[in-house]
C-alpha positions in Angstrom: -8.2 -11.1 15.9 -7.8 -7.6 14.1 -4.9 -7.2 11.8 -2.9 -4.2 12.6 -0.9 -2.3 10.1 1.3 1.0 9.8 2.8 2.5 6.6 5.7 4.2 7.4 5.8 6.9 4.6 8.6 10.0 4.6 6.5 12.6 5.8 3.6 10.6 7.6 3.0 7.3 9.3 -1.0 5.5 8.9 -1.8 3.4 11.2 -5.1 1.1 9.7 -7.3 -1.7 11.6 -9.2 -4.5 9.4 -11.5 -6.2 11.5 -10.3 -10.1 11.1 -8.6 -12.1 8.6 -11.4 -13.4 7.3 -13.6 -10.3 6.7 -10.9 -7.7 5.7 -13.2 -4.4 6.9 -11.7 -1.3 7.8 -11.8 -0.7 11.6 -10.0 2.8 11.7 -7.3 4.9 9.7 -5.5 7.8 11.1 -2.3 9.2 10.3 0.0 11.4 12.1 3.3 13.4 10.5 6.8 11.5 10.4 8.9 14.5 11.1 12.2 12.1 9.5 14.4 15.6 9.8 14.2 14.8 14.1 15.8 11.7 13.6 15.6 8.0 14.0 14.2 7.9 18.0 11.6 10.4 17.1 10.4 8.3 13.9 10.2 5.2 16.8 8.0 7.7 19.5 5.6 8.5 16.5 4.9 5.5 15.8 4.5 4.4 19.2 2.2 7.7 20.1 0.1 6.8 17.1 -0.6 3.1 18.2 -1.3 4.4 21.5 -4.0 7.1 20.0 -5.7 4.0 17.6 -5.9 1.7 20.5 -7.2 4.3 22.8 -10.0 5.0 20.1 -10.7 1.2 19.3 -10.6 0.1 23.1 -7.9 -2.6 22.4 -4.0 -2.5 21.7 -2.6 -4.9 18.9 -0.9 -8.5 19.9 0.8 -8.3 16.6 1.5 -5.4 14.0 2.6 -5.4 10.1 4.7 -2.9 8.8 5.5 -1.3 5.5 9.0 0.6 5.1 10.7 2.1 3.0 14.1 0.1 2.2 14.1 -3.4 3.6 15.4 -5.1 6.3 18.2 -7.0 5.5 17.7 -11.0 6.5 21.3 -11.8 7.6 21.4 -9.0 9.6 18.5 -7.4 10.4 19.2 -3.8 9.7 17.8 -1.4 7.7 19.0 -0.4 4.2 18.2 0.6 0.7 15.5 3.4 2.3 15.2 7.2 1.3 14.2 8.0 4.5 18.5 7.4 5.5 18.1 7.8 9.0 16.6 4.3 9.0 19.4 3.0 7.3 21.7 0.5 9.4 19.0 0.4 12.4 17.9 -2.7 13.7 14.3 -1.4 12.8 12.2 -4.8 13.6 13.8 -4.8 17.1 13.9 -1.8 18.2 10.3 -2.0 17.5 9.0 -5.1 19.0 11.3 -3.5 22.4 9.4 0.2 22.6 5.8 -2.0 21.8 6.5 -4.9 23.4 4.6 -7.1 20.5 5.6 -8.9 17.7 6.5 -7.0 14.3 7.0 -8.2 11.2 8.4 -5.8 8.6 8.2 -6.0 4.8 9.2 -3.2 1.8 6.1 -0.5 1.0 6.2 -1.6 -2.9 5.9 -5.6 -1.6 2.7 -4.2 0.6 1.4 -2.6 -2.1 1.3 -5.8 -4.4 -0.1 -8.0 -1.2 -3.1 -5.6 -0.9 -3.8 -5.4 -4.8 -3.1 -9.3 -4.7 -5.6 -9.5 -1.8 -8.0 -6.5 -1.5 -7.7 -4.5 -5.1 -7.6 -5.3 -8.5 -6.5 -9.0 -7.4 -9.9 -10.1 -6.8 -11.1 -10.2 -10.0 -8.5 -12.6 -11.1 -8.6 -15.0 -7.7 -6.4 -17.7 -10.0 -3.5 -15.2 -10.5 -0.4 -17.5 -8.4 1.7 -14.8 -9.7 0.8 -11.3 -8.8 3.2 -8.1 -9.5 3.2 -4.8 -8.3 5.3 -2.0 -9.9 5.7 1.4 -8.7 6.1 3.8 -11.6 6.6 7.1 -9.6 8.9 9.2 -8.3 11.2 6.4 -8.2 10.7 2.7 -10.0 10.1 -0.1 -7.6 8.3 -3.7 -7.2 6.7 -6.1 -5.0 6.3 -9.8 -6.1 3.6 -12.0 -4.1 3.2 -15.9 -4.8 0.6 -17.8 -3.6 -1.0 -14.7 -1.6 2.5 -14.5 0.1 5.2 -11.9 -0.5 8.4 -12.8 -1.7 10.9 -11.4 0.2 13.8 -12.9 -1.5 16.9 -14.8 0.2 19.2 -10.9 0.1 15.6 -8.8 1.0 15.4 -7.7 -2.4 12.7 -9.6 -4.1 10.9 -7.1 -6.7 13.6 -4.7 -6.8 13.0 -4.2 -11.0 13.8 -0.5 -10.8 17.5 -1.1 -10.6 18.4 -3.4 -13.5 20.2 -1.8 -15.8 17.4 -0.8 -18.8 19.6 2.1 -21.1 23.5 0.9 -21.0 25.7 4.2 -19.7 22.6 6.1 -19.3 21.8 8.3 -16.2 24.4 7.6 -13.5 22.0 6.1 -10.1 22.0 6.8 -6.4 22.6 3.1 -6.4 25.5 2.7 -7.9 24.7 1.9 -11.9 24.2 3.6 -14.4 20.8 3.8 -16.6 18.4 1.7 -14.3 14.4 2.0 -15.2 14.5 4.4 -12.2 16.3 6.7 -13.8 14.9 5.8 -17.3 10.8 5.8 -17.0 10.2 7.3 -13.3 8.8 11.0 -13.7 11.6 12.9 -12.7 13.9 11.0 -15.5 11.3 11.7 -18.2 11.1 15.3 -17.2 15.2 15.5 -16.9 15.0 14.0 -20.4 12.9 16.5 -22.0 14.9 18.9 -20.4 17.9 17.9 -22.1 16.2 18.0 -25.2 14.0 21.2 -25.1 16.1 23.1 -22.8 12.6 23.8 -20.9 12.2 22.3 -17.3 8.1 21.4 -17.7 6.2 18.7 -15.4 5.1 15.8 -16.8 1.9 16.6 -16.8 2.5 19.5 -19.1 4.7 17.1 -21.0 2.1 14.8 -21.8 -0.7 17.5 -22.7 2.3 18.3 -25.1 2.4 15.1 -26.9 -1.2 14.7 -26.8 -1.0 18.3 -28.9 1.3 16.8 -31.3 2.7 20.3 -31.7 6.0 19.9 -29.3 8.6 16.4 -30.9 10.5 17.3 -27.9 7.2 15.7 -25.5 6.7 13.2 -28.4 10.1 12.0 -28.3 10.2 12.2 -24.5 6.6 9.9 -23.9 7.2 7.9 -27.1 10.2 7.1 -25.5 8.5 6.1 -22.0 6.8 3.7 -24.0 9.7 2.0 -25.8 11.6 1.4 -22.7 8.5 0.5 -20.6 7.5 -2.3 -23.3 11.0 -3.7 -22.8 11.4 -3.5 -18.8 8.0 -5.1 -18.8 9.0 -7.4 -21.0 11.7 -8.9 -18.7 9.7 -9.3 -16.0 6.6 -11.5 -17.8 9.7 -13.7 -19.2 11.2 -14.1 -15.7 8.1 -14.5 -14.1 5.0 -14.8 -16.0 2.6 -13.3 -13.7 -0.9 -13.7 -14.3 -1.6 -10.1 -12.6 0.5 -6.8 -13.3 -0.5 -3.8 -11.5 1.0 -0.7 -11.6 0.8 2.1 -8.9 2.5 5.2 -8.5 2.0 8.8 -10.8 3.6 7.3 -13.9 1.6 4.2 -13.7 -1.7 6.6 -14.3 -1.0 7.0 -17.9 -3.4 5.4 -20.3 -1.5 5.0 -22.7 0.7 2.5 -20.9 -2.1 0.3 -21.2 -2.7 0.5 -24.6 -0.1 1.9 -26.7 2.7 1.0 -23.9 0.9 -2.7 -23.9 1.9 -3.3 -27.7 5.2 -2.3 -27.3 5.8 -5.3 -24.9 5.1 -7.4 -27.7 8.3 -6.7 -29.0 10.4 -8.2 -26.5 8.3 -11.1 -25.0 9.7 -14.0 -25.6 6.3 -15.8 -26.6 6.1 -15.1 -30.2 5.0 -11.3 -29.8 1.7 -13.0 -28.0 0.7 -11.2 -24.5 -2.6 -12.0 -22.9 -1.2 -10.9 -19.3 -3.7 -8.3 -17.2 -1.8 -5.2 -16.3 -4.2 -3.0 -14.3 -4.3 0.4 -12.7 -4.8 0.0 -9.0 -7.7 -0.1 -7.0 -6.7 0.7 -3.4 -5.2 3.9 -4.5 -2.9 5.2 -1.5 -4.1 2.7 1.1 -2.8 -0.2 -0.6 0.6 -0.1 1.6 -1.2 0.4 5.0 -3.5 -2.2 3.7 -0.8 -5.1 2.8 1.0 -4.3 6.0 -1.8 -5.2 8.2 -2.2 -8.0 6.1 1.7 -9.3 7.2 
């Protein structure tokens, strides 16, 4: 049976086909705009109109389909929440669904997809013993997916993974969610460009931030990535003494800097609680951007 899959993103919805569960190929990809601004019965016809135009291509329709969202759907009861996309919020997503397609759905958060496919299909297969795999997204915002045993961990509130909102810099930057100074609004790009900001009094990307530092002739971009490191060593840190994963891998535009492998890596020693001792992989990723259709279809 082909395992179907759809990554519902904020401006477009993939729709990918792997051939079986036991030889992962990729059947077809194809993508069509999400158009969130028309609402939450639009967001339900596009995805509907795309599996229509991937089963029309293929020659079959799907007797089951994987999805991977934005927020999560909340177990006790079943409605949306924590997503950007807000019109999803409060919905009775998995529903709704399984009404307009007439299938079973099963729906899981886009940062616990991603970890599933690197677990399964990336960087996880070179380390086929790792019972512990987990997936940060260093990005635009800070998020996580934790999968045990080649199985997500959804967690008994739907939160299982959620790293980017613990508290990491006490009274720091005030968060969408509530807190104040969560790694999301400590080490995801826009907080390390607000932070240079404040310092410099110069709005630059990060890019142009971290060409800075790699000058050496601007302490603002030396304090501002030196600073990425510090608090990444120590967020990190929490989640090997939590969890002790034997796979870390890191997606998302922050997570493409090398010198959180190296430099970044060494700070962690500092906070482990293993004697300054870390032998734990942490990888780039190797699915790039189809790692959430990916681990959908594999739901």
């Amino acid at each position: 049976m082909k395992l179907w899959g759809i990554d519902l993103g904020g401006t477009k919805i993939e729709c990918a086909v792997l051939d079986s569960e036991n030889d992962l190929a990729v059947v077809i990809r194809k993508r069509l705009p999400t158009e969130s601004d028309k609402g939450y019965e639009h967001i339900l016809s596009q995805i509907k109109k795309l599996i229509d135009l991937v089963s029309e291509e293929i020659g079959e329709r799907p007797l089951k389909i994987g999805f991977a969202t934005p927020g999560v759907s909340e177990p006790d009861t079943n409605l949306m929440k924590n997503s950007n996309t807000t019109c999803l919020n409060g919905k009775p997503m998995q529903k709704d669904l399984e009404d307009i397609l007439g299938i079973p759905v099963k729906l899981a958060n886009d940062a616990n997809c991603f970890a599933l496919a690197e677990a399964l299909m990336g960087a996880g297969k070179d380390y086929p013993d790792a019972e512990v795999v987990f997936g940060v997204i260093m990005g635009t915002g800070v998020g996580g997916g934790l999968v045990v045993n080649k199985k997500i961990i959804g967690g008994h509130h739907g939160i299982g993974g959620e790293w980017g909102h613990n508290i990491l810099e006490e009274n720091g930057q005030a968060c969408y969610c509530g807190k104040k100074g969560c790694v999301e609004q400590v080490i995801s790009g826009p907080a390390l460009e607000r932070f240079y900001e404040r310092e410099s009094g110069e709005k630059l990307s990060l890019k142009t931030i971290l060409e800075k530092y790699h000058a050496g002739t601007d302490g603002h971009a030396t304090s501002t990535i030196d600073r990425l490191l510090e608090y990444y060593g120590r967020a990190i840190s929490t989640l090997i003494n939590v969890l002790d994963p034997g796979l870390i891998v890191i997606g998302g535009g922050v997570g493409n800097i090398d010198l959180l492998y190296n430099e970044g890596y060494e700070r962690i020693k500092k906070y482990i609680f293993n004697n300054g001792v870390i032998t734990t992989p942490i990888l780039k990723p190797n699915l790039g951007d189809s790692a959430g259709v990916f681990g959908a279809a594999l739901l």
